[in-house]
C-alpha positions in Angstrom: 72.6 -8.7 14.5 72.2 -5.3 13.2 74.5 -4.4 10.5 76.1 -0.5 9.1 77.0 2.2 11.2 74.0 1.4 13.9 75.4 -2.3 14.2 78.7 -1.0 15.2 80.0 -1.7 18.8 81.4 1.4 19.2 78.1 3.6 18.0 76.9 6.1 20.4 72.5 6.6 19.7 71.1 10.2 19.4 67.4 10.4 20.7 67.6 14.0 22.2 68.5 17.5 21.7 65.6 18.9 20.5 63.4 19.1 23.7 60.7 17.4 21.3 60.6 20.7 19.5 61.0 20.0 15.5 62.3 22.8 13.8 60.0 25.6 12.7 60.3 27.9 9.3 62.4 31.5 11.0 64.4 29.2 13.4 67.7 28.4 10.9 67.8 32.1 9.8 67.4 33.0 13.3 70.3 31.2 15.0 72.5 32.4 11.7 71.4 36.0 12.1 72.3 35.8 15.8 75.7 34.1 15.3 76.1 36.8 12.5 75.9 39.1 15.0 78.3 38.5 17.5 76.0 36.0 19.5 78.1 32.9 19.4 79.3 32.9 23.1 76.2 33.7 24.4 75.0 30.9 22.4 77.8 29.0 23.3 77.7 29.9 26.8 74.0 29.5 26.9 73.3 28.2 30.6 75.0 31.9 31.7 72.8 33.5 29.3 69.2 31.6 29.4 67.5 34.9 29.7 69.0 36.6 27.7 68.9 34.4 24.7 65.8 33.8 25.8 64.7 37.4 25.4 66.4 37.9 22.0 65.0 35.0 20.2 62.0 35.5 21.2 61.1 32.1 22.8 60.8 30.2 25.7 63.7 28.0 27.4 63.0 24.8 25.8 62.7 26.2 22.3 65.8 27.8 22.2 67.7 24.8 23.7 66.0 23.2 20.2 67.1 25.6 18.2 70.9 25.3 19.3 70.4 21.5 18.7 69.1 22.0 15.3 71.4 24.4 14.2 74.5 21.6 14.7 72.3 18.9 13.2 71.3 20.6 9.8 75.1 21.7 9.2 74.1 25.5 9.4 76.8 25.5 12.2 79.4 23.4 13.8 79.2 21.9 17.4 81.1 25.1 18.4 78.2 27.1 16.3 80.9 28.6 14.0 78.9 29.0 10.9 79.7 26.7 7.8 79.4 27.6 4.7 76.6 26.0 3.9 74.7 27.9 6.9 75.9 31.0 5.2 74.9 30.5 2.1 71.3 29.5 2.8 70.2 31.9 5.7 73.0 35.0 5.4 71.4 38.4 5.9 73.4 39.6 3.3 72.6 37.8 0.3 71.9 34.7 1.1 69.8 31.6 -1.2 66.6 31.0 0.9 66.5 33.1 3.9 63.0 32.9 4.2 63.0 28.9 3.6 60.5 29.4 0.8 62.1 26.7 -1.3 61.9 23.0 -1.9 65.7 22.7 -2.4 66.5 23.6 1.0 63.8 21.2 2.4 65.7 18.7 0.2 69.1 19.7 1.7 68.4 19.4 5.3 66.6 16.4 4.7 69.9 15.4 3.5 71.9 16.1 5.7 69.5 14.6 8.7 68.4 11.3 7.5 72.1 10.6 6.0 73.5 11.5 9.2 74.0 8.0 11.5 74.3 10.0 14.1 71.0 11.0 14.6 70.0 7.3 15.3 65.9 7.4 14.8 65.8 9.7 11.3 69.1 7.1 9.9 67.1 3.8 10.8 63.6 5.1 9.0 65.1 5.7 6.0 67.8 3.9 6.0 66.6 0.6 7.9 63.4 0.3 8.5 62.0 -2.8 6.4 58.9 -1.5 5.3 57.1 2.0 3.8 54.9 1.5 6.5 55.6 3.3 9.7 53.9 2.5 12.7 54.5 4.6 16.1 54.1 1.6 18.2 56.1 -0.6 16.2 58.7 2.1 15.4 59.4 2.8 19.3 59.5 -1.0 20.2 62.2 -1.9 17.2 64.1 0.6 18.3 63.6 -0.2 21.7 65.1 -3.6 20.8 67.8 -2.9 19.1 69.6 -1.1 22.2 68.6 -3.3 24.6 70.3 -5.9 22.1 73.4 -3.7 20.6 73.6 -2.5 24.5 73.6 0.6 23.9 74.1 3.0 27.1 72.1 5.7 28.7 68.6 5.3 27.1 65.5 4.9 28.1 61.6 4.3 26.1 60.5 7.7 27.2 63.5 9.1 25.9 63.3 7.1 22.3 59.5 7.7 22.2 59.7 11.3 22.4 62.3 11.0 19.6 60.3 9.2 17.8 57.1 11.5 18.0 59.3 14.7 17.2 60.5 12.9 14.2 56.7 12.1 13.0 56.2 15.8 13.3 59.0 16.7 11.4 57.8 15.2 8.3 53.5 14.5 9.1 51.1 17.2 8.4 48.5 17.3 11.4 45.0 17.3 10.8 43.3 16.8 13.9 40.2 19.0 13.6 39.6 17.4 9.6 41.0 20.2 7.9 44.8 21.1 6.9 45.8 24.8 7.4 49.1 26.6 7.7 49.2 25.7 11.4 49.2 22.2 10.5 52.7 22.2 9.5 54.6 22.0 12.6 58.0 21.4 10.7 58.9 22.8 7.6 60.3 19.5 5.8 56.2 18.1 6.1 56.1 20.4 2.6 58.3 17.0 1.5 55.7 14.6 1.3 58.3 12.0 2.2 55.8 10.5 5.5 51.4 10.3 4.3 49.1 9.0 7.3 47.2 5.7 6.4 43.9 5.0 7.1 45.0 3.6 10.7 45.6 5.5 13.8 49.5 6.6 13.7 50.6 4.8 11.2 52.3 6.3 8.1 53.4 5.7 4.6 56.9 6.3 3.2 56.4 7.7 -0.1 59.4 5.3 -1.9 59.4 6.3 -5.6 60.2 9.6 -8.2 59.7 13.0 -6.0 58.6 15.6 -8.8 60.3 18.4 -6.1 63.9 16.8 -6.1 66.0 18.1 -8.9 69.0 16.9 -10.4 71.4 19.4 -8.7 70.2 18.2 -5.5 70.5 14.6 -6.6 74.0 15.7 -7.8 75.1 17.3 -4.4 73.8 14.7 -2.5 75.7 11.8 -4.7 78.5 13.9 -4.1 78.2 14.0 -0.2 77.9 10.4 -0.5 80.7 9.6 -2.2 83.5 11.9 -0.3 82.7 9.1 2.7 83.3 6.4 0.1 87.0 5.0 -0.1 86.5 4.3 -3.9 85.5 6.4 -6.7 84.0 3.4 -8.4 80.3 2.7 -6.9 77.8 0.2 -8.0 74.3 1.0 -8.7 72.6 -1.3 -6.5 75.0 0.3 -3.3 74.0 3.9 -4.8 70.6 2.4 -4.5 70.2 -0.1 -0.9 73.5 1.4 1.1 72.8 2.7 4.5 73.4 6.8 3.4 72.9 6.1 0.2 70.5 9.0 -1.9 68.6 5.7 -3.0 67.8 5.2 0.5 67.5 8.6 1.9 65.5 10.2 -1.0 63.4 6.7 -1.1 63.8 6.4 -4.5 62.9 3.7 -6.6 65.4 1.8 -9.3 63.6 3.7 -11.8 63.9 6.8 -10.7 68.0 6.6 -9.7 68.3 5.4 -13.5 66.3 8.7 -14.6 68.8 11.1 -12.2 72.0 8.8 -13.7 70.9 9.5 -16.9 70.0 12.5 -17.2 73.6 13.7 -15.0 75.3 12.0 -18.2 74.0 15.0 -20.4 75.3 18.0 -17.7 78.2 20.2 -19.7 79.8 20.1 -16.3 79.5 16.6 -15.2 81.0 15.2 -12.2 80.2 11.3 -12.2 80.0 8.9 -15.2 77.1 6.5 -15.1 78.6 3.2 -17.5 76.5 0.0 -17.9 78.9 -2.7 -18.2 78.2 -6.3 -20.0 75.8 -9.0 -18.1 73.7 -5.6 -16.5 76.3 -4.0 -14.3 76.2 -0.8 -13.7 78.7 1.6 -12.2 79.0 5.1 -11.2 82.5 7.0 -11.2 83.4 9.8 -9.9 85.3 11.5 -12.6 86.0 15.2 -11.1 85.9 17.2 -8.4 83.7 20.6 -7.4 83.3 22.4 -4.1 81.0 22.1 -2.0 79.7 26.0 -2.3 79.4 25.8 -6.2 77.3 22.7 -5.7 74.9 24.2 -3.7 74.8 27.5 -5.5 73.9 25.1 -8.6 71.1 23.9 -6.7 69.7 27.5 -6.8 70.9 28.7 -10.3 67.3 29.4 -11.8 65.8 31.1 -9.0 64.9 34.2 -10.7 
């Protein structure tokens, strides 16, 4: 029986939205631009509006259908596409961190907030449940396959989890069909990650588990951060930090190493939110010791852009 949040008998899977579209580089600065400008219920009321919207972003039916999905899923908007914060801060036109999505922080944050979302049922069980760094399409599609025809889950189909499961391959494989890598080979932004490398066998892929030189220690700390406000204690163990389903250990693919080297080095922040104590016979805990916004976090994340 499947345990966590996919074992659940009240989950609801996710395998569409995106029209098999993964997210390209303007997209998120596109939909924030558009809601910035009065958009929202034309984006809202999007089946009165297809041409329209159409028209104004640029794109055909499908991709903008993917681009409202995306939007929601990322956190750059709520289900209502109100923009959060977090939307704001990243893509604003006035001001704004990474509107151009340029830098490996953002790739890091909306891989965050994907893969640590159960709700999105095929990125959560790669990172959070698959059993091995190898990922094969086959074998992905027919475990997850299994598991709803076992956990019962309603109104799915194969077609409908293998074309989830080829637009989540694209979100984070480079292609290289003719030999060669170009810029067109990056369909999806968060490939930049390195988190998925091709093996020598047809469509199957490598999870890179281990230290990611790109993934900084205010990113860690926003992350650990998100974690924790869906904990009910302040007081977490290292090995749940590392193996629990939402966990940065899991999400990031880190290894034990690693998470020790991001502990660490959070006990010698001035500001520091979370104590990192190693207690007698090896245990080691993780408390959460004071509070910051959510906003301040992520600006920290982008403090020595020059």
């Amino acid at each position: 029986m499947l345990r966590g949040p996919l074992g659940k008998k009240t989950y609801k899977p996710k395998f569409s939205g995106h029209d098999t579209f993964p997210f390209r580089y303007a997209w998120l600065t596109k939909i924030v631009n558009y809601l910035e400008q009065g958009g929202i219920k034309k984006i809202k009321e999007f089946e009165k509006n297809k041409l329209q919207t159409m028209s104004e972003f640029g794109v055909g039916l499908n991709m903008v259908k993917s681009i409202r999905h995306w939007s929601i899923v990322t956190r750059v908007c709520d289900k209502d596409f109100n923009l959060t914060d977090f939307g704001k801060l990243l893509f604003s036109k006035n001001d704004s961190l990474d509107p151009y999505l340029e830098r490996h922080e953002t790739l890091w944050l909306l891989h965050w907030m994907l893969s640590s979302d159960e709700n999105l049922t095929t990125w959560f069980y790669v990172f959070n449940y698959h059993p091995s760094i190898l990922l094969n399409r086959e074998q992905l599609l027919n475990e997850l396959v299994s598991i709803g025809k076992f956990s019962k889950w309603k109104g799915i189909s194969p077609n409908t989890i293998k074309r989830d499961v080829d637009c989540f391959l694209r979100t984070y494989s480079i292609s290289n069909k003719k030999g060669e890598v170009t810029e067109d080979s990056i369909e999806c932004p968060l490939a930049e990650l390195g988190l998925l490398q091709p093996t020598y066998n047809k469509n199957e892929f490598e999870i890179q588990k281990g230290p990611k030189a790109t993934l900084t220690q205010e990113i860690f700390t926003f992350a650990l951060n998100d974690y924790f406000s869906k904990q009910s204690n302040q007081i977490i163990t290292f090995e749940k930090l590392m193996y629990d389903y939402g966990s940065p250990g899991k999400v990031f693919a880190l290894d034990e190493i690693s998470m020790e080297n991001y502990l660490e080095s959070m006990e010698q922040s001035k500001t520091k939110l979370f104590q990192f104590n190693r207690g007698a016979g090896g245990l080691r805990q993780i408390t959460k010791i004071k509070n910051s916004s959510t906003t301040q976090l992520i600006k920290n994340c982008y403090k020595k852009v020059a």
